[in-house]
KOLVEXBA-904328 format. One record per residue (C-alpha): residue in three letters; x, y, z. Coordinates in steps of 0.25 Angstrom, whole numbers, plus 2048, in hexadecimal, padded with zeros to 3 digits. Layout:
# KOLVEXBA-904328
<aa: ALA; east: X; north: Y; up: Z>
...
# end
This chain:
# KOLVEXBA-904328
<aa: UNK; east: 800; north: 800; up: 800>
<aa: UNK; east: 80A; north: 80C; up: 7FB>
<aa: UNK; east: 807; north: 81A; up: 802>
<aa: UNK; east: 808; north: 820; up: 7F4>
<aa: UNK; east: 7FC; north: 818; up: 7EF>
<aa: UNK; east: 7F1; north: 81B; up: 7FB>
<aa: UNK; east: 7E6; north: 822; up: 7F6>
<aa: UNK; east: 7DA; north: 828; up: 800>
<aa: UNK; east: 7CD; north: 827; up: 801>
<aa: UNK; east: 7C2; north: 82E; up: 80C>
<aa: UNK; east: 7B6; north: 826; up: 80F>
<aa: UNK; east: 7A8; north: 82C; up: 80F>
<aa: UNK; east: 7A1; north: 821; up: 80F>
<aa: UNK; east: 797; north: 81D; up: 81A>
<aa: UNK; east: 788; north: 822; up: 81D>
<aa: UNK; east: 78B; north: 82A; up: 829>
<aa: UNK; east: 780; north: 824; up: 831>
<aa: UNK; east: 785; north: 82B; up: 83D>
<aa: UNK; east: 786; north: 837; up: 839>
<aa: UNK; east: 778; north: 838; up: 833>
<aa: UNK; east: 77E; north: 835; up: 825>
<aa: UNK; east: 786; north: 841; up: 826>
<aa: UNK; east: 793; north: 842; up: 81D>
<aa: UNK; east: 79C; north: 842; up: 826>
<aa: UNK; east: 7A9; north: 845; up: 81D>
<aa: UNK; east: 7A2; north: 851; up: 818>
<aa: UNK; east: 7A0; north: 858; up: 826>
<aa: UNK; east: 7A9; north: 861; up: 82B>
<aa: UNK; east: 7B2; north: 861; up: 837>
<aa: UNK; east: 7BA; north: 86E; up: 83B>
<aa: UNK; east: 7B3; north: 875; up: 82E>
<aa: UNK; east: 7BB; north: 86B; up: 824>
<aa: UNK; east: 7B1; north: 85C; up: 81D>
<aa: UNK; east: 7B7; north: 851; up: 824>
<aa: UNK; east: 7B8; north: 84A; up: 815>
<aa: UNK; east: 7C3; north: 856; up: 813>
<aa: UNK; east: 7CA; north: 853; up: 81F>
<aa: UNK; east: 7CC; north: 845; up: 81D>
<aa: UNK; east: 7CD; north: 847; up: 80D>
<aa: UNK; east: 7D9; north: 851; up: 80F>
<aa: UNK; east: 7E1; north: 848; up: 81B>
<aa: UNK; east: 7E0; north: 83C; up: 810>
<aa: UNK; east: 7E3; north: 844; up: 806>
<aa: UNK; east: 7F0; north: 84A; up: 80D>
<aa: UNK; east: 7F4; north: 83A; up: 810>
<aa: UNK; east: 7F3; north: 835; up: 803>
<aa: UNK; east: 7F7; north: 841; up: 7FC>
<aa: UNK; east: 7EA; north: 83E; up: 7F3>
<aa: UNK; east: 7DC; north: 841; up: 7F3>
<aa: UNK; east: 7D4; north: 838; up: 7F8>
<aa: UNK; east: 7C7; north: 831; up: 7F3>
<aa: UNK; east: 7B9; north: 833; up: 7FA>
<aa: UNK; east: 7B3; north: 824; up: 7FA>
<aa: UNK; east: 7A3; north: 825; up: 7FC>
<aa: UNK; east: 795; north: 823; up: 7F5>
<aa: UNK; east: 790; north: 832; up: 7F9>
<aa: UNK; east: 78B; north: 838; up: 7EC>
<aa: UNK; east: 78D; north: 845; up: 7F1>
<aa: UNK; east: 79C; north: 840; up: 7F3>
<aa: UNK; east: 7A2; north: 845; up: 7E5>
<aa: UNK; east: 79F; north: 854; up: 7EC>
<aa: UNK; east: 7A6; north: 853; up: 7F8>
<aa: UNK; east: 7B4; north: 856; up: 7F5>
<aa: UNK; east: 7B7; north: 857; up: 7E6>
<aa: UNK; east: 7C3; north: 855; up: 7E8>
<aa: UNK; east: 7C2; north: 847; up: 7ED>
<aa: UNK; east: 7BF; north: 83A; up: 7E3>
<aa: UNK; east: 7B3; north: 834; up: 7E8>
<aa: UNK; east: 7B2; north: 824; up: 7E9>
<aa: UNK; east: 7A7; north: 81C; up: 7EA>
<aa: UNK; east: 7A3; north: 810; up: 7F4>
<aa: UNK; east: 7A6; north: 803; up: 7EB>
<aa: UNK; east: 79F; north: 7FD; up: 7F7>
<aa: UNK; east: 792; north: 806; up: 7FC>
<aa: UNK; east: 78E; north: 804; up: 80C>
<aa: UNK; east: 79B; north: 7FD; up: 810>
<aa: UNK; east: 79E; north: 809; up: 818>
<aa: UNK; east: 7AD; north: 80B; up: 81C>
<aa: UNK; east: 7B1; north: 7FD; up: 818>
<aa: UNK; east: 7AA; north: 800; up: 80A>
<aa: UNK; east: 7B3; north: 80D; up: 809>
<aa: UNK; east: 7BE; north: 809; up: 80B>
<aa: UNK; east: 7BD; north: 7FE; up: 802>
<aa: UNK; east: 7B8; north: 809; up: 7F7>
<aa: UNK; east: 7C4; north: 810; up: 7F9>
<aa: UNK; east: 7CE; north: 805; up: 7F8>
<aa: UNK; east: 7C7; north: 7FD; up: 7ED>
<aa: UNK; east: 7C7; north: 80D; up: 7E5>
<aa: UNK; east: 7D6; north: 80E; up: 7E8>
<aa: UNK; east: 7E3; north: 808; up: 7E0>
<aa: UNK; east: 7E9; north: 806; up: 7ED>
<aa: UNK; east: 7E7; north: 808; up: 7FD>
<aa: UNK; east: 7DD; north: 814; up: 802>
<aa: UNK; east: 7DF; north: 81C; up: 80E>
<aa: UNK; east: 7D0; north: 81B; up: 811>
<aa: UNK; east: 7CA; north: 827; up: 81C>
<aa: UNK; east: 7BC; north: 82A; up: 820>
<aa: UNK; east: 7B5; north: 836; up: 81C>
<aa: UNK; east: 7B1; north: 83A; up: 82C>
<aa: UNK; east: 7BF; north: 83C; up: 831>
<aa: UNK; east: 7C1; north: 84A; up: 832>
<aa: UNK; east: 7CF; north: 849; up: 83B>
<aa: UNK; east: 7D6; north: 83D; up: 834>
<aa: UNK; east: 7E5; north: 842; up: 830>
<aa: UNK; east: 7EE; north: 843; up: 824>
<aa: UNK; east: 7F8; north: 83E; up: 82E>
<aa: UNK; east: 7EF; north: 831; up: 832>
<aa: UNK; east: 7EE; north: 82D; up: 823>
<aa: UNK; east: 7FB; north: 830; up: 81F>
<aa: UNK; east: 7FE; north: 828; up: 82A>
<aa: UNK; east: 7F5; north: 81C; up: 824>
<aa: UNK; east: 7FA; north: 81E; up: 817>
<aa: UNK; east: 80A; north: 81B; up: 81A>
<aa: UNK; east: 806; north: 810; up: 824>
<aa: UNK; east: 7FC; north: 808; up: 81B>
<aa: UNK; east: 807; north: 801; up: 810>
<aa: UNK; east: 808; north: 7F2; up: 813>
<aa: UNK; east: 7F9; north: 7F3; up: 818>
<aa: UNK; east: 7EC; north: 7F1; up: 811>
<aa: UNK; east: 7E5; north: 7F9; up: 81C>
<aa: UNK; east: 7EC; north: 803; up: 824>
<aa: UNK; east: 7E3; north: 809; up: 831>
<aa: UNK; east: 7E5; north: 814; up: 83A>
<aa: UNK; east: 7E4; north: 80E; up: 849>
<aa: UNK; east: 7D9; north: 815; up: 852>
<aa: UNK; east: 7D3; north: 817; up: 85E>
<aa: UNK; east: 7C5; north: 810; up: 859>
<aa: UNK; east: 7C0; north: 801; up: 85C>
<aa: UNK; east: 7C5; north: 7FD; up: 84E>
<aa: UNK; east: 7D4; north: 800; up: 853>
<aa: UNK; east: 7D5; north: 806; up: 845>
<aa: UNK; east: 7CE; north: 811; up: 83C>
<aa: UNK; east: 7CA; north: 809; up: 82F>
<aa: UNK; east: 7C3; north: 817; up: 829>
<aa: UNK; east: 7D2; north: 81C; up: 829>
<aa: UNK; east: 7DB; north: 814; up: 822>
<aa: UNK; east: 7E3; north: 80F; up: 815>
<aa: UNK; east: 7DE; north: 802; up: 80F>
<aa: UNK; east: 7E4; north: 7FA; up: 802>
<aa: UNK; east: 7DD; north: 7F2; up: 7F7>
<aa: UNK; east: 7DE; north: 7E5; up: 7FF>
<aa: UNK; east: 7D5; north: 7EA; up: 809>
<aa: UNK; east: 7CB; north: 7E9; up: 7FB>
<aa: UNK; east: 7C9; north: 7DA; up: 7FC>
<aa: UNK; east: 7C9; north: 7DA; up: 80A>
<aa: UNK; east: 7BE; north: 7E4; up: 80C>
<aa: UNK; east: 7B5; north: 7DD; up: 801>
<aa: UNK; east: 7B6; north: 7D2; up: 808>
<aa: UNK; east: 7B3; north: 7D8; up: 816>
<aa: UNK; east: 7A6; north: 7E0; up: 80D>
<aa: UNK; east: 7A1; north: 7D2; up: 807>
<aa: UNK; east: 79D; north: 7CE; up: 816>
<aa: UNK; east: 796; north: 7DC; up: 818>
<aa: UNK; east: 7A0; north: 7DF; up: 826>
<aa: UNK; east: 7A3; north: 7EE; up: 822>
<aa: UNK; east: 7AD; north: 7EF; up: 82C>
<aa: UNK; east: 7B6; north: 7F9; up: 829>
<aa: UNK; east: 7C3; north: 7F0; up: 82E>
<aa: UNK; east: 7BB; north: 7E4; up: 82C>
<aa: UNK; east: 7C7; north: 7E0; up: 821>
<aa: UNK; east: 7D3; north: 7E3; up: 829>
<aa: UNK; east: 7D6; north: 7D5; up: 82A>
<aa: UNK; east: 7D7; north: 7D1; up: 81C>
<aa: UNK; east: 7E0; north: 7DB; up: 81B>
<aa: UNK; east: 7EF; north: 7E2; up: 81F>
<aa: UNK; east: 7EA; north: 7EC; up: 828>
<aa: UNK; east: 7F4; north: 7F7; up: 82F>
<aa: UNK; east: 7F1; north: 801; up: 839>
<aa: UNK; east: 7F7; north: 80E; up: 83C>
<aa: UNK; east: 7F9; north: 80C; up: 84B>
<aa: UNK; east: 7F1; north: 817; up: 855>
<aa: UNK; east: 7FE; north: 81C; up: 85A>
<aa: UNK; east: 801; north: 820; up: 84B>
<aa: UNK; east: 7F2; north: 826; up: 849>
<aa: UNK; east: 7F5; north: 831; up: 855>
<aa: UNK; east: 7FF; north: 836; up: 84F>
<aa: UNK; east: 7F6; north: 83B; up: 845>
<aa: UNK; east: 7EC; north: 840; up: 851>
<aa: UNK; east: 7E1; north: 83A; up: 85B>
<aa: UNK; east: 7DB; north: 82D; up: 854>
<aa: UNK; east: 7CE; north: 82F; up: 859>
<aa: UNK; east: 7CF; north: 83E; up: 852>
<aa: UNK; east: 7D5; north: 838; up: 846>
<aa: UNK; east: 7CA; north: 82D; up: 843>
<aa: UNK; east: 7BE; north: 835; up: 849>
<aa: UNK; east: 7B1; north: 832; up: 83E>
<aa: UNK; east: 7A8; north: 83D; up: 83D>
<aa: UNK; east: 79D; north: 833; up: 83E>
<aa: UNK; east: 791; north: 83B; up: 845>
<aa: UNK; east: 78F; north: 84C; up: 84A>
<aa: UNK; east: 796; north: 848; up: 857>
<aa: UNK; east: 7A2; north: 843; up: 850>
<aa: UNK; east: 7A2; north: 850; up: 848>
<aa: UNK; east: 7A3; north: 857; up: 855>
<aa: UNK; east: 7AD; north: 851; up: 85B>
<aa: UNK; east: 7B5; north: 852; up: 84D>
<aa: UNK; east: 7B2; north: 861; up: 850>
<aa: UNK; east: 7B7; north: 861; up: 85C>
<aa: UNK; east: 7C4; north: 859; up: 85A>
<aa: UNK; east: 7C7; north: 864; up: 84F>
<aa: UNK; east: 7C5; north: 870; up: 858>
<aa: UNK; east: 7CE; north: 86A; up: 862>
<aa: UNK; east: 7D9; north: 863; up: 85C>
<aa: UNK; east: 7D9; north: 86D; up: 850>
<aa: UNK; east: 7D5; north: 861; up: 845>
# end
């Protein structure tokens, strides 16, 4: 998995059921869409634009700039985007939810050097999972893996980990790009929004 050939991808995907069915990338935090926050850190980490990978119609709007992909796999949530933006790729995707407004150029930079010699390469966290999926680089083996894994109906977003060479960036490397819960916080209802809010004013974000 050569650094030089990792594109990125931002995944909208998702019906925002908590959040009333709310956009969640198009919100603002701190004046500034989450979807431009995240598209300028990945951006910065692969020195490339990254593509938007959703079925939203309205999504070709959204930032002109940015290609648009659609969901090869429709209502597979987060494992169904992932699999859209590896199986859209020539090579390995650093892959990063739409609803992160504080995720870091520093974080995926970090991804992207660590992930050679993996098919999937995971920040460590703070979460139940031990990992954070929605923030990570995955190569074309993870393809046949995650076909597999939709053909049962689990859509477990690390449901395929085991079929393939996973590597992880440990925590004690994620802090030094800042606080893992501030860096993988989801803006997934009004009350994350606040708290995002807040974080910035405080921490200057």
């Amino acid at each position: 998995m050569p650094v030089s050939e990792i594109r990125g991808a931002i995944l909208a995907g998702g019906a925002a059921r908590r959040y009333g069915g709310v956009r969640k990338g198009l919100l603002e935090v701190g004046g500034r869409r989450i979807l431009d926050r995240v598209a300028s850190a990945v951006a910065s980490a692969i020195s490339a634009a990254p593509v938007l990978v959703t079925n939203d119609p309205e999504a070709d709007s959204w930032t002109p700039g940015l290609a648009v992909v659609r969901d090869v796999r429709p209502g597979c949530g987060s494992l169904g985007g992932i699999y859209t933006a590896v199986i859209s790729a020539p090579g390995p995707v650093l892959c990063v939810a739409w609803d992160m407004p504080f995720v870091t150029t520093q974080l995926l930079a970090a991804l992207v050097r660590g992930a050679p010699g993996f098919d999937a390469f995971l920040p460590e966290s703070n979460g139940p999972r031990g990992l954070e999926p929605l923030c990570g680089v995955y190569g074309p083996a993870c393809v046949p893996a995650i076909e597999r894994q939709l053909a049962t109906g689990n859509l477990a977003a690390v449901g395929f980990h085991g079929a393939v060479r996973v590597g992880t960036l440990p925590l004690q490397e994620v802090r030094r790009s800042g606080d893992p819960d501030t860096l993988f916080l989801n803006v997934n209802s009004a009350v994350d929004l606040e708290r995002a809010e807040r974080l910035r004013a405080e921490r200057g974000l």
